[in-house]
C-alpha positions, -999 to +999 in steps of 0.1 A: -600+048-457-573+022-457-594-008-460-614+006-486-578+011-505-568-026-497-600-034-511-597-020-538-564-030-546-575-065-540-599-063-572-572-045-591-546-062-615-521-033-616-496-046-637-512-013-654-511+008-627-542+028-615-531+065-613-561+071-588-548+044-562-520+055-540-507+048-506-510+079-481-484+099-487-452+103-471-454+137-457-490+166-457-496+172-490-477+203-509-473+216-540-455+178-555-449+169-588-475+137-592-462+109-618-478+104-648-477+072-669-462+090-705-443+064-722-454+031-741-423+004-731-439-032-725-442-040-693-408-050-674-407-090-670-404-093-633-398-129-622-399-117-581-433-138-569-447-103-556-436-067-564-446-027-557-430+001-573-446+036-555-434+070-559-418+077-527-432+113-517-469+109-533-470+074-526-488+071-563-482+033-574-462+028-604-462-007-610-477-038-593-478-076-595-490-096-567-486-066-544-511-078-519-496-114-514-487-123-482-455-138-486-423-146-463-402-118-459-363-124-443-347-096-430-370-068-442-385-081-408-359-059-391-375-024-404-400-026-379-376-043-347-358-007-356-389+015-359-398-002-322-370+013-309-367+040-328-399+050-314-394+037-279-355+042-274-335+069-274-301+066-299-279+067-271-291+045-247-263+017-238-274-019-245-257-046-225-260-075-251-277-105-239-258-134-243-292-152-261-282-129-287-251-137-293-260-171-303-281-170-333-269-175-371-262-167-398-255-133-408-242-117-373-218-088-364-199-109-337-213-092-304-199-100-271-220-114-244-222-086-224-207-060-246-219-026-237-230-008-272-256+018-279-288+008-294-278+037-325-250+016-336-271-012-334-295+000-353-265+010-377-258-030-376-289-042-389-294-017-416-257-021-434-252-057-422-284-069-414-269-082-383-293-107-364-278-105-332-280-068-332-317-072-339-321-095-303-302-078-286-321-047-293-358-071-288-337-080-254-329-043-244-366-032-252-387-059-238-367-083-217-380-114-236-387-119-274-422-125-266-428-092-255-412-076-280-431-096-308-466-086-297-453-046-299-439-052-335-475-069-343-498-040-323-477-016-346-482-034-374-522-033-370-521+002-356-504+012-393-530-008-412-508-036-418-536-061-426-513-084-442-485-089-420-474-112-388-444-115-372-427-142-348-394-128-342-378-097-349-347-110-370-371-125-399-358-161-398-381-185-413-411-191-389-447-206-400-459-174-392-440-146-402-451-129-432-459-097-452-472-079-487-449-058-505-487-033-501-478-037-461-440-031-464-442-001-481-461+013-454-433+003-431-402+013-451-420+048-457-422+051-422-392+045-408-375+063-437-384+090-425-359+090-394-325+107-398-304+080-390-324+056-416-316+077-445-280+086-435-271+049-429-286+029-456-267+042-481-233+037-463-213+008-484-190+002-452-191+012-416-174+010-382-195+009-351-182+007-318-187-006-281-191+026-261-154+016-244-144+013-281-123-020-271-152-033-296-149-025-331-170-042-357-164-036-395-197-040-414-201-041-453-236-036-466-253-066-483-271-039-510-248-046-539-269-024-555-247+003-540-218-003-568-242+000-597-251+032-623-278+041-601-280+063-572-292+036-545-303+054-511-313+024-495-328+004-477-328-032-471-321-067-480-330-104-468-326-139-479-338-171-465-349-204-471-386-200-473-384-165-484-360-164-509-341-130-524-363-099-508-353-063-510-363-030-506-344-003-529-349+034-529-337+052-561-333+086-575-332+099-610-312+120-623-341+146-616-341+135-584-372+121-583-373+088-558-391+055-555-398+027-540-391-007-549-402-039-525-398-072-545-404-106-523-391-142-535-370-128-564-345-150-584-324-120-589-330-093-566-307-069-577-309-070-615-350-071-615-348-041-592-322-024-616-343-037-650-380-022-630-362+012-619-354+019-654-381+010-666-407+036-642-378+064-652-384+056-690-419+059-687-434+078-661-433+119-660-434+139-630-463+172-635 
């Protein structure tokens, strides 16, 4: 059923969005309000070199450009090194940090070589900081080499239906063959929303997380700046590199408390498109 969506999708400029084409949707169906294209606003002029807006419970795509590129995508890499371990780790297991992963650059929390610290407040790490040595030393903890860990983060990317996805590491540092769709990471992002500690951390503007002798103590600020603006930001992720440019995925709720989905890769302005597209779905889409 999924590659005939893909397929579909592939034929499709949705720019107008196709109310019959939806990803699967997050949860067994129930009685849900479905969104309905009402008003007749211009299209939003998005500069981001793919986008996806989706209605986070039904899944129902509300706006699409390029959705099925596969492009480099930074740090939103790291949503599936923490759906690995969420799926394979418990919360409080104690990672001893490798020292390999204390090496790497640029954005980092400042682990210890050797620092005890449990794999939830790593997880905590990579989702307000984005912290790259978190992300390793979590790869480490699981797998024992990157290698290993890689092929896992691929299998569970095809096992998903990922089709347009690769990954080399688990941090998202430019490599010739790391990439994604903003189709793909919607999959991924509903997924690992889905876990408690996701959706209670993303939203966190600051945070404290500790070595488990708490001689450690790392202060972590998020990087969504989206946070300090009018709307009410839940999440989820950001990333930035060379080769990838501004990427970000940004959950938001109305005022009626309906939620999407926003995944925008290589965006001059990450923030303010994200911003200028949310409005835009709220001005002109119903929920019946």
């Amino acid at each position: 059923m999924l590659a005939t969506l893909i397929s579909l999708l592939a034929v499709n400029n949705l720019a107008t969005p196709n109310p019959e084409l939806s990803l699967p949707p997050l949860s067994p169906p129930t009685i849900a309000a479905h969104p309905v294209k009402t008003g007749l606003s211009l299209q939003p002029q998005i500069e981001a070199k793919a986008v996806l807006s989706i209605d986070l419970e039904t899944g129902a795509i509300l706006y699409g450009q390029n959705q099925n590129s596969p492009l480099p995508m930074a740090s939103l890499t790291k949503l599936m090194t923490v759906l690995i371990i969420l799926k394979e780790n418990g919360l409080d297991e104690t990672v001893i940090v490798d020292k390999r992963a204390t090496t790497v650059e640029p954005s980092k929390m400042y682990l210890l070589a050797n620092e005890k610290i449990s794999t939830g407040e790593l997880i905590k790490a990579i989702l307000i900081k984005s912290a790259n040595d978190a992300a390793l030393a979590l790869a480490y903890h699981n797998a024992g080499e990157l290698e290993g860990f890689v092929a896992k983060m691929n299998y569970e990317a095809t096992a998903m239906g990922m089709t347009q996805t690769h990954f080399q590491n688990p941090t998202g540092l430019d490599a010739p063959d790391q990439y994604s769709s903003p189709e793909d990471l919607a999959l991924l992002a509903r997924t690992v929303y889905k876990y408690p500690i996701v959706r209670q951390t993303a939203p966190m503007a600051e945070i404290t997380v500790s070595s488990t002798d708490q001689k450690q103590q790392h202060k972590l600020e998020n990087t969504n700046a989206l946070l300090d603006s009018y709307l009410k930001v839940l999440g989820l992720k950001t990333g930035t590199t060379d080769d990838a440019g501004q990427c970000l995925i940004t959950i938001v709720e109305s005022a009626e408390g309906r939620q999407i989905m926003n995944i925008m890769l290589n965006s001059p302005a990450r923030f303010q498109e994200s911003k200028i597209l949310s409005q835009w779905i709220f001005n002109n889409y119903s929920w019946i």
